[in-house]
Backbone as a printed PyTorch tensor [residue, N CA C, xyz], in Angstrom:
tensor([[[ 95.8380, 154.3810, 156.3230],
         [ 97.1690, 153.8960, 156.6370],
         [ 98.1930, 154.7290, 155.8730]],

        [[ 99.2490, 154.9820, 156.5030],
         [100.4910, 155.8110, 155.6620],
         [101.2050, 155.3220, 155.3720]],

        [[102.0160, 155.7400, 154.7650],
         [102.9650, 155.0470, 153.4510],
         [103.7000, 154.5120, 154.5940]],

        [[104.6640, 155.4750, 155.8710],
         [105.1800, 154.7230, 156.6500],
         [104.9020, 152.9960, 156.9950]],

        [[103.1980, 153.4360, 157.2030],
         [102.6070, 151.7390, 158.0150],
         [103.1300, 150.5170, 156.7770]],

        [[103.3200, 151.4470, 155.5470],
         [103.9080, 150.3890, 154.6670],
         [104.8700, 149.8120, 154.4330]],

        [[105.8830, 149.8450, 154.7790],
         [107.6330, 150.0550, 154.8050],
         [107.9090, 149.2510, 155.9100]],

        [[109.2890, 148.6170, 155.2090],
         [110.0540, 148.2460, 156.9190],
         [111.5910, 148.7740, 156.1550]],

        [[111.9670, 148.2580, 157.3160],
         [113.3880, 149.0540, 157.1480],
         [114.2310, 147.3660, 156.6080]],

        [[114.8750, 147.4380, 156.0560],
         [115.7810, 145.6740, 155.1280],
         [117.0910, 145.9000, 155.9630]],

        [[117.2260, 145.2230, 156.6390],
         [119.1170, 144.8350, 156.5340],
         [119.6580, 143.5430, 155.7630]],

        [[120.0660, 144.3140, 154.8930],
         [120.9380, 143.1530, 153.6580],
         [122.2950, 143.1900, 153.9580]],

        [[122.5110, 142.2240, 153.3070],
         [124.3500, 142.0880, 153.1960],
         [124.3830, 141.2630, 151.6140]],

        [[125.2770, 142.3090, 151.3510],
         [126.0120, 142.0070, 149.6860],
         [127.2000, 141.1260, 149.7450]],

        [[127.4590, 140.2640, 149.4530],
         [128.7250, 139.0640, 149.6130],
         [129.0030, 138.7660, 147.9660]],

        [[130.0730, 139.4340, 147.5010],
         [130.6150, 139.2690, 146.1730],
         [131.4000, 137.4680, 146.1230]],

        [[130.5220, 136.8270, 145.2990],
         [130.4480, 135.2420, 145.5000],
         [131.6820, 134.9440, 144.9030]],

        [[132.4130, 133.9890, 145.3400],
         [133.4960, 133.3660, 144.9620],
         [135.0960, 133.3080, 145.4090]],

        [[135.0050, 135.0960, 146.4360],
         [136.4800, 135.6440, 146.5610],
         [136.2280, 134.6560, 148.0780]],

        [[137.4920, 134.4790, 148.4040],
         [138.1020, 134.4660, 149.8890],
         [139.3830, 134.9700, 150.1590]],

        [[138.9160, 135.9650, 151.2470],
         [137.8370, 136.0000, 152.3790],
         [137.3490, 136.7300, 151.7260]],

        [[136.0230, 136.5990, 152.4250],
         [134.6210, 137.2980, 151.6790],
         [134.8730, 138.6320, 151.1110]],

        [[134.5830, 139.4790, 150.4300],
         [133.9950, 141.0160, 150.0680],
         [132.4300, 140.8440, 150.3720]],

        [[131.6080, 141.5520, 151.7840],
         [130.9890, 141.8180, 151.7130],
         [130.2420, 143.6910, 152.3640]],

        [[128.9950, 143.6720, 151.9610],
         [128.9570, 144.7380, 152.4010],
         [127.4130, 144.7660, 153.5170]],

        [[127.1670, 145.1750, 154.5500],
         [125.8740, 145.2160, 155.1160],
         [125.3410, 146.9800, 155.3850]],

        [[124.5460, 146.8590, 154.5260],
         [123.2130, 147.8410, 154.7630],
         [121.9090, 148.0530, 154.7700]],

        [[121.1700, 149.0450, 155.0840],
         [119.9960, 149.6670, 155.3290],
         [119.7370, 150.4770, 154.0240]],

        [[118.2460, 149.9880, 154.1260],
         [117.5150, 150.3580, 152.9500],
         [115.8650, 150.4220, 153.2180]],

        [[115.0090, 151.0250, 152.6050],
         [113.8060, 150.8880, 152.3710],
         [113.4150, 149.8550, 152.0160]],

        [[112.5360, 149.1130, 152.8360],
         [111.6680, 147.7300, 151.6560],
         [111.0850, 148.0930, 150.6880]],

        [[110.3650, 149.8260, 150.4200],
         [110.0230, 150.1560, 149.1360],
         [110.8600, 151.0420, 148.2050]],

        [[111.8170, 150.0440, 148.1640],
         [113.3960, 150.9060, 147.1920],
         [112.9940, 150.5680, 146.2760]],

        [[113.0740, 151.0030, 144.6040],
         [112.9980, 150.4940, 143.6790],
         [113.8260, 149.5870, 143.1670]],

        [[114.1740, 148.7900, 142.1830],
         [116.1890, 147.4630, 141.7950],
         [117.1940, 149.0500, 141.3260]],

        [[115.8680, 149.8150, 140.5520],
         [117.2960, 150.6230, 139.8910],
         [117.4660, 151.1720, 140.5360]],

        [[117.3400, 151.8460, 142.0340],
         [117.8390, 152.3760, 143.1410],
         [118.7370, 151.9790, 143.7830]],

        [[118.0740, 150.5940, 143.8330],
         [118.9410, 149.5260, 145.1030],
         [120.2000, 148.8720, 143.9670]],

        [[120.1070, 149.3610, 142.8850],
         [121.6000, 148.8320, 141.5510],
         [122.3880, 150.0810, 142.0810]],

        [[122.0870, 151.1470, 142.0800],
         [123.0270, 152.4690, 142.6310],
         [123.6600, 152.4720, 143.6210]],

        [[122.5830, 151.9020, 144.9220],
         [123.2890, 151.9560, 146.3180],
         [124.4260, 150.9540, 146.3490]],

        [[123.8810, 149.7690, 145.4130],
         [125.0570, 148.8400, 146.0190],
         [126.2370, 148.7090, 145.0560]],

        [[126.2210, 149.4770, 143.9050],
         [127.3650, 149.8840, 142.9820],
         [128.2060, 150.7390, 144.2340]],

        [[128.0260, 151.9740, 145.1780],
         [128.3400, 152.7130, 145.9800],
         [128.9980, 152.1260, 147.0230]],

        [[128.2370, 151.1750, 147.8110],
         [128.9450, 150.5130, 148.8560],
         [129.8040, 149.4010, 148.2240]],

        [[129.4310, 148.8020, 147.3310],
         [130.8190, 147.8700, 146.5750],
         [131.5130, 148.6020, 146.2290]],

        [[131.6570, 149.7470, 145.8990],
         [132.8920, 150.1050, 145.0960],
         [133.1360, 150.1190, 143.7830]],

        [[132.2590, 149.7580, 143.0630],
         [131.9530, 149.8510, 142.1520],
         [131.8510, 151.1420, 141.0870]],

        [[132.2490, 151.2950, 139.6090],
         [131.7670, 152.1840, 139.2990],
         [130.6380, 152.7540, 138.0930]],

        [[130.0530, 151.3180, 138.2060],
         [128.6730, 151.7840, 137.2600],
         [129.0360, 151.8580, 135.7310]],

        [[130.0070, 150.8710, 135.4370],
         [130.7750, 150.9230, 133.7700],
         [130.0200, 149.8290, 132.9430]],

        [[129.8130, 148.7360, 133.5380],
         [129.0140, 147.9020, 133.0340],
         [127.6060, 147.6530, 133.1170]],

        [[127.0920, 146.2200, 132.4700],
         [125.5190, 146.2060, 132.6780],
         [124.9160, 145.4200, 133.9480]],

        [[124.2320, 145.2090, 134.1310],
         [123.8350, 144.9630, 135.6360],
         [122.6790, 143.7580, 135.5390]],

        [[122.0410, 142.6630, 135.8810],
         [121.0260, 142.0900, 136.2350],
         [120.4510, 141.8950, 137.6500]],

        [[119.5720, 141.5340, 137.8980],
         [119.0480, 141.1510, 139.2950],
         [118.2510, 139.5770, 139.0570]],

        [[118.7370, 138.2960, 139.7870],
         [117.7840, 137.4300, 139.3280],
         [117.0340, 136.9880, 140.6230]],

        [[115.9840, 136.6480, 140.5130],
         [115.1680, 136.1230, 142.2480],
         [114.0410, 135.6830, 141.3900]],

        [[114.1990, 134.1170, 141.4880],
         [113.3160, 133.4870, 141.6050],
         [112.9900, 132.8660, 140.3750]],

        [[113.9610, 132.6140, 139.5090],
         [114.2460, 132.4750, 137.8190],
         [113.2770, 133.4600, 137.2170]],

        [[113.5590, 135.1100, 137.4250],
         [113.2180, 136.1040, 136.6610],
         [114.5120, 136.9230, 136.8170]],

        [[114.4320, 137.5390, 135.3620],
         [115.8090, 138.4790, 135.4840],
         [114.7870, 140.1130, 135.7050]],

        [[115.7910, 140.5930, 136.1800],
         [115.1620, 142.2930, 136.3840],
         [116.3470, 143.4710, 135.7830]],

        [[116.3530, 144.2190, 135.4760],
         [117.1920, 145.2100, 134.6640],
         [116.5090, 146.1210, 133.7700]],

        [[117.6630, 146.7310, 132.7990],
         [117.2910, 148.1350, 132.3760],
         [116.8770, 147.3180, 130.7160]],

        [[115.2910, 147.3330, 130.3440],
         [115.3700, 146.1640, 129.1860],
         [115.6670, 147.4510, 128.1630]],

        [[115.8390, 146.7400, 127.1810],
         [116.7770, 147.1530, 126.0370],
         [116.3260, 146.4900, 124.4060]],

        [[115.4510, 146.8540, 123.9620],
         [114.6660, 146.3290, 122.5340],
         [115.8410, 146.0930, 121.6390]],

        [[117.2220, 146.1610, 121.5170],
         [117.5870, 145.7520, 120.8760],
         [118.5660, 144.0420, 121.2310]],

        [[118.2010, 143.7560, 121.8290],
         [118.4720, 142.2800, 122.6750],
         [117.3220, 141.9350, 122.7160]],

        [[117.4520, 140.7500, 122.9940],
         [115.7140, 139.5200, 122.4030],
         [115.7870, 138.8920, 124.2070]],

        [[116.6350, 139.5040, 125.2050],
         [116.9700, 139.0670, 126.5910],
         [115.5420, 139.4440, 127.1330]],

        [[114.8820, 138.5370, 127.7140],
         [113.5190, 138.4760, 128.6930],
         [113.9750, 139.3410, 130.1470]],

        [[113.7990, 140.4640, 130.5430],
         [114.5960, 140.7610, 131.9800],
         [113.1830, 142.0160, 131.9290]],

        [[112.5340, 141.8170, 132.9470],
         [111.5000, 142.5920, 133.7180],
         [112.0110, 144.2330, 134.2390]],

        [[111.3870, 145.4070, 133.8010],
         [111.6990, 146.5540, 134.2690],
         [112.3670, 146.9900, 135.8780]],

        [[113.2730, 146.8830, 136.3000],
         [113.7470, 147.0000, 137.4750],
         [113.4930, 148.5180, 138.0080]],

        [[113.2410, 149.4640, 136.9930],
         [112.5800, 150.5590, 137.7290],
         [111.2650, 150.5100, 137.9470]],

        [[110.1450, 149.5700, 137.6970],
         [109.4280, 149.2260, 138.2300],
         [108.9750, 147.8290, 139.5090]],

        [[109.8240, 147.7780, 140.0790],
         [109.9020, 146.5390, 140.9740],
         [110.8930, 147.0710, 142.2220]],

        [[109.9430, 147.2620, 143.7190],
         [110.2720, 147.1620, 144.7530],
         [110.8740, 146.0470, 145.4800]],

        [[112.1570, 146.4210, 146.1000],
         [112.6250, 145.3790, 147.2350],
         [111.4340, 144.4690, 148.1030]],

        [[110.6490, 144.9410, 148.4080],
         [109.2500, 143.8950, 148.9930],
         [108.7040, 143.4620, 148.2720]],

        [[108.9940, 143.2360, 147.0920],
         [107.9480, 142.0920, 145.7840],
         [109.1790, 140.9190, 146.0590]],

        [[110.3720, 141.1570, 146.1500],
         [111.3930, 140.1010, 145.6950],
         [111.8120, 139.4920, 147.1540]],

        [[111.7160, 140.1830, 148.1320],
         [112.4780, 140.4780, 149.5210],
         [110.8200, 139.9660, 150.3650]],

        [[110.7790, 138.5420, 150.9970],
         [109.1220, 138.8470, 151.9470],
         [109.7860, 138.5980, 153.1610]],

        [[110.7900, 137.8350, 153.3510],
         [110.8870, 136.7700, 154.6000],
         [112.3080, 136.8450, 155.2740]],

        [[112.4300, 136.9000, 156.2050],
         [114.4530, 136.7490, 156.3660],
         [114.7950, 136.0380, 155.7490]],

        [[116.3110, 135.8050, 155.4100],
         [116.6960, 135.1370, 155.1170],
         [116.5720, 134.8410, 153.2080]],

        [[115.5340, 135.4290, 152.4840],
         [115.5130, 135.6140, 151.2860],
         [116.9940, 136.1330, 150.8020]],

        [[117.0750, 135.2850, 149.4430],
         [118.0330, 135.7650, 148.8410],
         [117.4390, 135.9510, 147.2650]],

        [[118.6170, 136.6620, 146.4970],
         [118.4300, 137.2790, 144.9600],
         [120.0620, 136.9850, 144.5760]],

        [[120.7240, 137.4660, 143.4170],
         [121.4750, 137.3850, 142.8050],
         [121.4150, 138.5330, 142.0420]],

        [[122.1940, 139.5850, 142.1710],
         [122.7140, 140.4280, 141.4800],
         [124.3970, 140.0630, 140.6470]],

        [[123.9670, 140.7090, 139.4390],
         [125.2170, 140.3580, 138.2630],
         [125.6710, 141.6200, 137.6710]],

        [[126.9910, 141.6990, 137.9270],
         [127.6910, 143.2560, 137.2190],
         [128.5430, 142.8120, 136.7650]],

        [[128.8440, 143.2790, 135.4200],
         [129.7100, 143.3060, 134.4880],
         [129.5550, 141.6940, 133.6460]],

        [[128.6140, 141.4390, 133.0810],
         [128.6190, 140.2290, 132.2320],
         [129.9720, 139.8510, 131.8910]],

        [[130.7120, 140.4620, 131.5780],
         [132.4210, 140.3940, 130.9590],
         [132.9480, 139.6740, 131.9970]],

        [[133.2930, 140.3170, 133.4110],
         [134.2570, 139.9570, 134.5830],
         [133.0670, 138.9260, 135.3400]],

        [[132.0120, 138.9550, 135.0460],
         [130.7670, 138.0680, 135.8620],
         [131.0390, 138.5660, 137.1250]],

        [[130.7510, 139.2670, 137.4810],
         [130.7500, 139.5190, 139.3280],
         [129.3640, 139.4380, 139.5850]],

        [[129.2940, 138.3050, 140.4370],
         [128.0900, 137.6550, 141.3470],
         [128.0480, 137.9720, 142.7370]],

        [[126.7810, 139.0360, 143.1760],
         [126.3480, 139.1460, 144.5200],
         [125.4790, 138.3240, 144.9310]],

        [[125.7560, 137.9780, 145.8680],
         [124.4510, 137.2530, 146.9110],
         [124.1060, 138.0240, 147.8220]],

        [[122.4930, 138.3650, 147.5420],
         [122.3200, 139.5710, 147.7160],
         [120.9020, 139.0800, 149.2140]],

        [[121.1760, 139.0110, 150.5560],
         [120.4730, 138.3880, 151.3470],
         [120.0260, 139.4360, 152.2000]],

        [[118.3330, 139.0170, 152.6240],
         [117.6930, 140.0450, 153.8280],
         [118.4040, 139.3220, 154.9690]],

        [[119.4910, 139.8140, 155.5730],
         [119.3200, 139.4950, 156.9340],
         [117.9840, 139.8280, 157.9950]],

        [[117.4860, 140.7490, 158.3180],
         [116.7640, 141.0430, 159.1840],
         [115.6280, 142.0320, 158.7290]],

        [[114.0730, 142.1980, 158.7150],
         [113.6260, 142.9090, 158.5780],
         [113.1700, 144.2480, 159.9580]],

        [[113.4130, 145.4400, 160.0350],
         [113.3560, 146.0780, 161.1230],
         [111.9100, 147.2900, 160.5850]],

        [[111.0370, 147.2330, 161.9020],
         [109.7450, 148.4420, 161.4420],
         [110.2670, 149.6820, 161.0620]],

        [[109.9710, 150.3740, 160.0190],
         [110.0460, 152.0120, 159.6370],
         [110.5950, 152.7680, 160.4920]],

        [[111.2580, 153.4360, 160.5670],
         [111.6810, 154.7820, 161.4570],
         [111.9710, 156.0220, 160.7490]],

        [[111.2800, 157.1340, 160.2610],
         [111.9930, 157.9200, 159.3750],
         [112.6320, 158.8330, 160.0470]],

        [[113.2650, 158.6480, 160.8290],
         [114.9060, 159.6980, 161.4500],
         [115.7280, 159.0680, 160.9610]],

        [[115.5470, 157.4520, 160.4530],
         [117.2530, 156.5150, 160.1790],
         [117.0910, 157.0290, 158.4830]],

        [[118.3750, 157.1200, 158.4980],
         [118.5320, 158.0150, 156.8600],
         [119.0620, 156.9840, 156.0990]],

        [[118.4240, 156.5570, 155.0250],
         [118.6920, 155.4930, 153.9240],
         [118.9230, 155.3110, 152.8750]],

        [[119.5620, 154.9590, 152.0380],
         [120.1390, 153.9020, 152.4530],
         [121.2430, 154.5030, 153.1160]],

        [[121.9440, 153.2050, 153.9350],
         [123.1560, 153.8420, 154.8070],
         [123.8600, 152.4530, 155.1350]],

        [[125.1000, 152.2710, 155.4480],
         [126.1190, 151.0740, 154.9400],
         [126.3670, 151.4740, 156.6750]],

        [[126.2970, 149.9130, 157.0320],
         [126.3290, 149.8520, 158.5500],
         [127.7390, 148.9180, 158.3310]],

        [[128.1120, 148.2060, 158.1330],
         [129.5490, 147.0350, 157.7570],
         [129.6880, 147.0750, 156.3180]],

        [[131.4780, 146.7620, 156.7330],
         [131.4240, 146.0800, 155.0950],
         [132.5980, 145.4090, 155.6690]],

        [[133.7970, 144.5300, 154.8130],
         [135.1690, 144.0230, 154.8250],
         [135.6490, 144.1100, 153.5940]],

        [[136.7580, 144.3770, 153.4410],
         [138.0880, 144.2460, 152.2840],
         [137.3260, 145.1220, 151.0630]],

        [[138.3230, 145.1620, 150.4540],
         [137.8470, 146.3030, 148.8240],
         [137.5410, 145.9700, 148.0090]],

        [[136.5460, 146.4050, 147.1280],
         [136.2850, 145.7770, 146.1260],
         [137.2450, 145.8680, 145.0560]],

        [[137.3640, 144.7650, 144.2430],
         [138.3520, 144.6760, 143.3700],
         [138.2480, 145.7460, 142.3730]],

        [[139.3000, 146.0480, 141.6460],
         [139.0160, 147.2020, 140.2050],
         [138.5980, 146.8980, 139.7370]],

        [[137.4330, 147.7450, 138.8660],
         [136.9820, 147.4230, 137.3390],
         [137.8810, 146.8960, 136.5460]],

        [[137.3980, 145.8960, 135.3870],
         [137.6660, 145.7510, 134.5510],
         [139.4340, 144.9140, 135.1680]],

        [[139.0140, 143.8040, 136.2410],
         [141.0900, 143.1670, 136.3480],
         [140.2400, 141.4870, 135.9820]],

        [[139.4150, 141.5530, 135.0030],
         [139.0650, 139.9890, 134.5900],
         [138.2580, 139.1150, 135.5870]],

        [[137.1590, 139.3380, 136.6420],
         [136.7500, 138.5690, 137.3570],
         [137.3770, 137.8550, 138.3440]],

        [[137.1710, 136.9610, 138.9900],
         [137.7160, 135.8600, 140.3540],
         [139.2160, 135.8800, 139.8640]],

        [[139.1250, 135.1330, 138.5210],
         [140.6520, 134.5610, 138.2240],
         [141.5530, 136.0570, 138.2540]],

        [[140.8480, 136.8700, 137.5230],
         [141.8030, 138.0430, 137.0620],
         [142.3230, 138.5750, 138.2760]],

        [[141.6310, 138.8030, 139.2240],
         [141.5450, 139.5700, 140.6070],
         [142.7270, 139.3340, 141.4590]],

        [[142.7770, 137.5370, 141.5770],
         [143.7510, 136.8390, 142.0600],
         [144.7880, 137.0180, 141.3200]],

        [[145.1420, 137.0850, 140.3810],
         [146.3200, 137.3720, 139.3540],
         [146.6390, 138.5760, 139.9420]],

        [[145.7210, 139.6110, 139.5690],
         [146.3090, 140.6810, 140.1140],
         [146.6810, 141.2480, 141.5940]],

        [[146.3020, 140.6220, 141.9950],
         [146.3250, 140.5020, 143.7450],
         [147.9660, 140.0080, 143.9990]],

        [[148.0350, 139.0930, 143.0850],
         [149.1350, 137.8950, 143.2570],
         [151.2570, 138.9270, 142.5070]],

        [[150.2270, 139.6780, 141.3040],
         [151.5130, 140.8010, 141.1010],
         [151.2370, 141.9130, 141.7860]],

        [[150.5350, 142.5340, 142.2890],
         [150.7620, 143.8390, 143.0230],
         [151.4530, 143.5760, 144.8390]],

        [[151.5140, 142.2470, 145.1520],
         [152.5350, 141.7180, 146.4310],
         [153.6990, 141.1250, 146.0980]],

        [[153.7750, 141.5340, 144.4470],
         [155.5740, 141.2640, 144.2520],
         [155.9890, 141.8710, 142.9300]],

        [[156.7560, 142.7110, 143.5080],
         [157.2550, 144.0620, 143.0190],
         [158.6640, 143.3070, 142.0880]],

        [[158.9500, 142.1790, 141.5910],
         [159.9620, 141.4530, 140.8370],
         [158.5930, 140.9890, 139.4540]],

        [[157.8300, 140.8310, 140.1560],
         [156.9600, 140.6180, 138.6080],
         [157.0050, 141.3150, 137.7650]],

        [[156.7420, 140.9200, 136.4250],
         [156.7390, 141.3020, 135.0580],
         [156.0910, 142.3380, 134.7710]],

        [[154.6690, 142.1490, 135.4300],
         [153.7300, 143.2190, 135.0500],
         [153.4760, 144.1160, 136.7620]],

        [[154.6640, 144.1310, 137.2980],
         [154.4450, 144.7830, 138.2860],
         [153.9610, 145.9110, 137.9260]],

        [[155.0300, 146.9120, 137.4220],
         [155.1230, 148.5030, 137.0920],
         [153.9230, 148.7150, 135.9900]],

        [[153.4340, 147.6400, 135.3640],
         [152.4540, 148.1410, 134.4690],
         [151.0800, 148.1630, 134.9150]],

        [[151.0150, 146.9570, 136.0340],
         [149.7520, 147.2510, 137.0810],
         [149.5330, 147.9130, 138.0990]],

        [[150.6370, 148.3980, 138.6140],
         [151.3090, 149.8080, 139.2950],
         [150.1650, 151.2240, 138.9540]],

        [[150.9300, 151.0510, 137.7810],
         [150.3740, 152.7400, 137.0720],
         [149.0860, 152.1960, 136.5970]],

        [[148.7930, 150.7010, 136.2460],
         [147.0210, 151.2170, 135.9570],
         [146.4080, 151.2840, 137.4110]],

        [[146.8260, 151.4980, 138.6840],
         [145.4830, 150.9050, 139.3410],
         [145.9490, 152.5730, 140.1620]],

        [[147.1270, 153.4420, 139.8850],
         [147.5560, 154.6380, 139.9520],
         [148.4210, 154.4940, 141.4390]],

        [[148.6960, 153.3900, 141.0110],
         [150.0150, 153.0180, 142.1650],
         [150.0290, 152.4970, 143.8710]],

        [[148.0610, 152.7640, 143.9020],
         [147.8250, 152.0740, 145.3820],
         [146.4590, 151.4100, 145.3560]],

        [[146.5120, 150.3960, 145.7270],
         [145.5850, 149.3370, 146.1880],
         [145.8500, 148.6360, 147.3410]],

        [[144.8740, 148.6380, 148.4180],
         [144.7170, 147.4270, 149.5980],
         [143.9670, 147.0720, 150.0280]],

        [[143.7760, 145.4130, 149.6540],
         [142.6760, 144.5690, 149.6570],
         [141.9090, 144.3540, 150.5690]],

        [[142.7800, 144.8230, 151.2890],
         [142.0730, 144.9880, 152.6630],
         [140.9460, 146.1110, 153.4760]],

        [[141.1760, 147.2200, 153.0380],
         [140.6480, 148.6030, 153.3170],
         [139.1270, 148.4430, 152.9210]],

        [[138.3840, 148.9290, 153.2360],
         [136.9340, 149.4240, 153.5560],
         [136.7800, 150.6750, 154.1790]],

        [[136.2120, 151.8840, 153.5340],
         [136.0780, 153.0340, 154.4430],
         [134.5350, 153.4420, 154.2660]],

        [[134.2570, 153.0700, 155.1270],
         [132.6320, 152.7970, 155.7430],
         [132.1960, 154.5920, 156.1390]],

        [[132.8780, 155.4030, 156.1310],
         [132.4440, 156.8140, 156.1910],
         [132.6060, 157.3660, 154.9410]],

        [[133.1000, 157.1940, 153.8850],
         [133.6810, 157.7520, 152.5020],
         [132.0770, 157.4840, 152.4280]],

        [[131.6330, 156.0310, 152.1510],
         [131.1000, 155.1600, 151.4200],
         [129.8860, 155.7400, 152.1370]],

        [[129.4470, 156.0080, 153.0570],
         [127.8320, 156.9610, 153.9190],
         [128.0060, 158.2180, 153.1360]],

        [[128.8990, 158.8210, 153.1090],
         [129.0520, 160.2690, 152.1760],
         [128.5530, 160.3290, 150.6800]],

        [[129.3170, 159.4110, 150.1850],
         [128.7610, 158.7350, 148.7880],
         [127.2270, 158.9020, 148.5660]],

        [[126.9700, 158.1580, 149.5630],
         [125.2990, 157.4060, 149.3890],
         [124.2630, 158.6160, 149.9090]],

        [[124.9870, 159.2350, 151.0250],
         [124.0610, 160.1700, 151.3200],
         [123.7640, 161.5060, 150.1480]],

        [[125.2540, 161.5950, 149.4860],
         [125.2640, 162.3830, 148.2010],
         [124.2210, 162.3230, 147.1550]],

        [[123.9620, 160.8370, 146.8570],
         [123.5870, 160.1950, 145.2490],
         [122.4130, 159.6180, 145.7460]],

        [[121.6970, 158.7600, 146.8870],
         [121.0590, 157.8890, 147.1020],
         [119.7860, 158.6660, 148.1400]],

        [[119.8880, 159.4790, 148.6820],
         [118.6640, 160.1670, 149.2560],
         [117.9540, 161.7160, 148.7740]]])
C-alpha cells in the first residue's frame, strides 16, 4: 500500500471563537500534516504573525512546542498527525494563540475527501473578514479598537492610526495573497 492509500485530503474551517460576525477561514490540508505544520498554515491563512505561543487542545490533551523550563504537560506537536486527532467529520480541536490576547480557534473537519496529489496543499479555499492585529488585547481589545478606528474624533484615533500604519478593514480577506503565502512557506 502507498503512502497515498494512506492520506485523505481534510477540509477544515478555522472560526476565531467569540468575534461577530465570524472570522473564519476554510482549507485543505493533508490528514498526514504534522500540529507544527498545521500551527504555520493556519497562522498564514489567519493572518497571523507567529509572535506568540501557540497550543492545540483535542480531547483534554494539550499539544505544542514543550519547553523544560515550564512544568506545562503539552505533548510534542511535531510529532502528532492531523489523523490521530481528526477521525470523523465533524471532529473538532481547539487551537490557542497568544496566551496574552487568548485567541481561541475552533478548529473543525468539515469534510473528509480521498487523496489526489495534483491538489496542492495546504491551500485556503474561503475565508471572511480580517484577522484582527497582533497584540490590540483580545475580543475586548479588538472591539475597542474596531470601535476608534470608525471615529476619527476619538482620542486615540491618530495614535491607533499610525500603529496599525494607517489602514485596516475588517472586512477584507484576500484569499490569493493568502494561497501565495502558503504555497511560499507551507509546501
Amino acid at each position: 500500500m502507498t503512502v497515498e492509500a494512506l492520506r485523505n485530503i481534510y477540509q477544515i474551517k478555522a472560526t476565531l471563537v467569540g468575534i461577530k460576525p465570524p472570522i473564519w477561514r476554510r482549507l485543505l490540508v493533508s490528514s498526514t500534516m504534522v500540529l507544527d505544520e498545521f500551527h504555520e498554515a493556519l497562522q498564514i491563512v489567519m493572518g497571523w504573525t507567529n509572535n506568540h505561543l501557540h497550543q492545540f487542545i483535542a480531547n483534554g490533551e494539550y499539544f505544542g512546542m514543550p519547553d523544560p523550563e515550564f512544568e506545562f504537560d503539552c505533548k510534542d506537536e511535531s510529532k502528532v498527525k492531523l489523523n490521530k486527532l481528526f477521525c470523523a467529520e465533524h471532529d473538532a480541536i481547539l487551537y490557542e494563540y497568544d496566551f496574552g490576547d487568548g485567541w481561541e480557534h475552533k478548529i473543525v473537519l468539515e469534510k473528509i475527501h480521498p487523496f489526489e496529489k495534483d491538489v496542492p496543499l495546504p491551500v485556503c479555499k474561503k475565508g471572511k473578514r480580517s484577522c484582527p492585529p497582533e497584540d490590540c488585547g483580545g475580543i475586548w481589545g479588538y472591539q475597542d479598537f474596531l470601535d476608534i478606528i470608525q471615529d476619527s474624533s476619538h482620542a486615540e484615533y491618530e495614535e491607533t492610526m499610525e500603529w496599525i500604519d494607517g489602514e485596516f478593514d475588517p472586512e477584507s480577506f484576500d484569499i490569493e495573497e493568502v494561497n501565495s503565502i502558503l504555497a511560499e512557506y507551507c509546501r
